[in-house]
C-alpha positions in Angstrom: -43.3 -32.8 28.5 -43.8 -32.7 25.1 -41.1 -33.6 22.2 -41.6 -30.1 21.2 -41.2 -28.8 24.7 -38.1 -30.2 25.1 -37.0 -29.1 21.7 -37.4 -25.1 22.7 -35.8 -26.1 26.1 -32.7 -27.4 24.9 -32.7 -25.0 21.9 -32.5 -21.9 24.8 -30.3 -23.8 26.9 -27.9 -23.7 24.1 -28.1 -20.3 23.3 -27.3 -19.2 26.8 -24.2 -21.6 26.7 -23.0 -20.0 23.6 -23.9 -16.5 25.0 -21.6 -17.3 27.9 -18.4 -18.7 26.1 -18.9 -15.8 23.6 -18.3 -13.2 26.7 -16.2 -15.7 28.8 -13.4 -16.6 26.2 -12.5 -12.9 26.0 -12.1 -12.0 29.2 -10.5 -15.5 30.3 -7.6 -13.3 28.7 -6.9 -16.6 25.8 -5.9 -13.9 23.0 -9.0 -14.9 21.3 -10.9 -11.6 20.9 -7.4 -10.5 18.8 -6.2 -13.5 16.7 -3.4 -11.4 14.6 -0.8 -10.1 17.0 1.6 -7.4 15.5 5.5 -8.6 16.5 7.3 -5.7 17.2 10.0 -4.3 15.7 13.8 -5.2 17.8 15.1 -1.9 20.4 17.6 -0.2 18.3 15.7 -0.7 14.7 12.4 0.9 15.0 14.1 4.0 12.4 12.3 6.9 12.2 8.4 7.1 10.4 9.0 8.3 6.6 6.6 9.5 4.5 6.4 11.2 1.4 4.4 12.1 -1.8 6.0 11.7 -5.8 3.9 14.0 -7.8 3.9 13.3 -11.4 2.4 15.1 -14.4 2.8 13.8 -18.4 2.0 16.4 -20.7 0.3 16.1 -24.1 2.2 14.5 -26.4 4.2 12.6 -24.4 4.4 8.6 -23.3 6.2 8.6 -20.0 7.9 10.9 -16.9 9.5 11.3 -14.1 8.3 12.7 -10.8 9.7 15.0 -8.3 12.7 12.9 -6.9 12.7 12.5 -2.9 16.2 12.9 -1.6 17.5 10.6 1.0 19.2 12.2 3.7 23.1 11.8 4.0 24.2 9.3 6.1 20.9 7.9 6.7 19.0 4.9 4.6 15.9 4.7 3.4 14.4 1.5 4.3 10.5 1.8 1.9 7.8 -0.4 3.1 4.6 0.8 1.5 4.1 2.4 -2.2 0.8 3.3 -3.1 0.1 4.7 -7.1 -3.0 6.7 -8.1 -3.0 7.1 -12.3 -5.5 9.5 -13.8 -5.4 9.1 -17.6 -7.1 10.2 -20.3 -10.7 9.0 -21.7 -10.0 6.0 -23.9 -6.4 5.0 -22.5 -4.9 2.0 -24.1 -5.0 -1.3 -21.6 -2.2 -0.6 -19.3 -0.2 2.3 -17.7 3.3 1.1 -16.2 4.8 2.2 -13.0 9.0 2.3 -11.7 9.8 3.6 -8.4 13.8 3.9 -9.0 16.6 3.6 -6.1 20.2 3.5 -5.8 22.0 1.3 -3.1 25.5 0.4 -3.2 26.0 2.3 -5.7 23.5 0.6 -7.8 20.6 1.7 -9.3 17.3 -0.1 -9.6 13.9 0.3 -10.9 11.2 -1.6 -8.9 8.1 -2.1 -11.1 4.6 -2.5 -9.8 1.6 -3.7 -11.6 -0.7 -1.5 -12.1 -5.2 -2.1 -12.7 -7.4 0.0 -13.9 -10.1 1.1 -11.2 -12.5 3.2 -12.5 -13.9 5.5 -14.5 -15.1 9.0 -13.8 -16.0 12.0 -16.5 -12.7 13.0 -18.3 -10.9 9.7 -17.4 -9.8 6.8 -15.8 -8.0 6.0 -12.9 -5.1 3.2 -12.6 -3.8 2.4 -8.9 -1.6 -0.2 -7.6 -0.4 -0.9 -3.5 2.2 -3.3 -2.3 4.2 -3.7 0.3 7.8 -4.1 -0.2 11.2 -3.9 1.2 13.6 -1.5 -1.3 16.4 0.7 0.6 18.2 3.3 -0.9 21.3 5.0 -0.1 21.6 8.6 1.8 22.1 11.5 -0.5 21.0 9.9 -3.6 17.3 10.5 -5.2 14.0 8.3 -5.2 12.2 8.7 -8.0 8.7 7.3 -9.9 8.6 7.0 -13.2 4.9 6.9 -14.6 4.3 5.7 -18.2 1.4 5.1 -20.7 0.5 3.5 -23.8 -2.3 5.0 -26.0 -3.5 8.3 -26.5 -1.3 11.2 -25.6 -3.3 13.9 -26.6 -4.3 14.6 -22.8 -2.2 15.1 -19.6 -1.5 12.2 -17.3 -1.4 13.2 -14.0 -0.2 10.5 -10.9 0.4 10.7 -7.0 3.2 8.3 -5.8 3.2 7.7 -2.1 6.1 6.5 -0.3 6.0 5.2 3.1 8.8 3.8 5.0 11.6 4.4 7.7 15.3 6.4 7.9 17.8 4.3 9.6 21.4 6.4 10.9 24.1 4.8 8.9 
């Protein structure tokens, strides 16, 4: 046999060995065809799914506003795990539009800031957006609100769409 020969040979006797680990591994049930394995959440604190949209709209004229406020439920907390901020400005915005989803717990209020980047932009704008996830509770029976601000022009309307995801716990 030639050196070539023996080249092709062991070239295609390698690709059936890879070809069968590929499909073996798998099904040899090693966890290997799903590397990241979710840990669930305890019995008792899985809560109940939460959702909810923050519409805010700044007018002409004006640098900063607050949105529709979500109200907690009495005697249940708010336990927020997921914010997600669309921004559309005006053409020309200055560098930067500034974002506070505000909470009270314990009787404390607090403003939880996230940094915001501009994306794009379309005809008649820009867009801003920002996604984190976090861990911010609030109290039942006290309001969630986002507080959308700009620097720049103001002689259009802002408007922004606040998302809130999360769970309600039973106090």
């Amino acid at each position: 046999m030639r050196a070539t020969q023996k080249s092709v040979i062991s070239l295609l006797a390698l690709a059936i060995l890879a070809t069968t680990i590929a499909v073996a591994i798998p099904q040899a049930g090693l966890g290997l065809s799903n590397p990241v394995a979710a840990h669930p959440v305890p019995k008792g604190l899985e809560g109940t799914p939460f959702t909810q949209e923050i519409q805010v709209s700044i007018p002409v004229g004006v640098l900063n506003a607050n949105g529709t406020a979500i109200t907690v439920p009495a005697n249940q907390t708010l336990m927020i795990e997921f914010i997600s901020v669309n921004v559309q400005t005006e053409p020309g915005t200055a560098q930067n539009t500034l974002f506070a989803l505000n909470t009270s717990l314990n009787g404390n209020l607090h403003s939880h800031r996230l940094h915001m980047v501009r994306q794009a932009f379309i005809s008649g704008g820009e867009i801003f957006v920002a996604g984190q996830n976090v861990t911010i509770y609030a109290d039942g029976g006290t309001a969630v609100n986002a507080n959308i601000g700009r620097d720049g022009n103001i002689g259009f309307a802002v408007t922004a769409t606040v998302t809130v995801t999360g769970r309600l716990f039973e106090q």
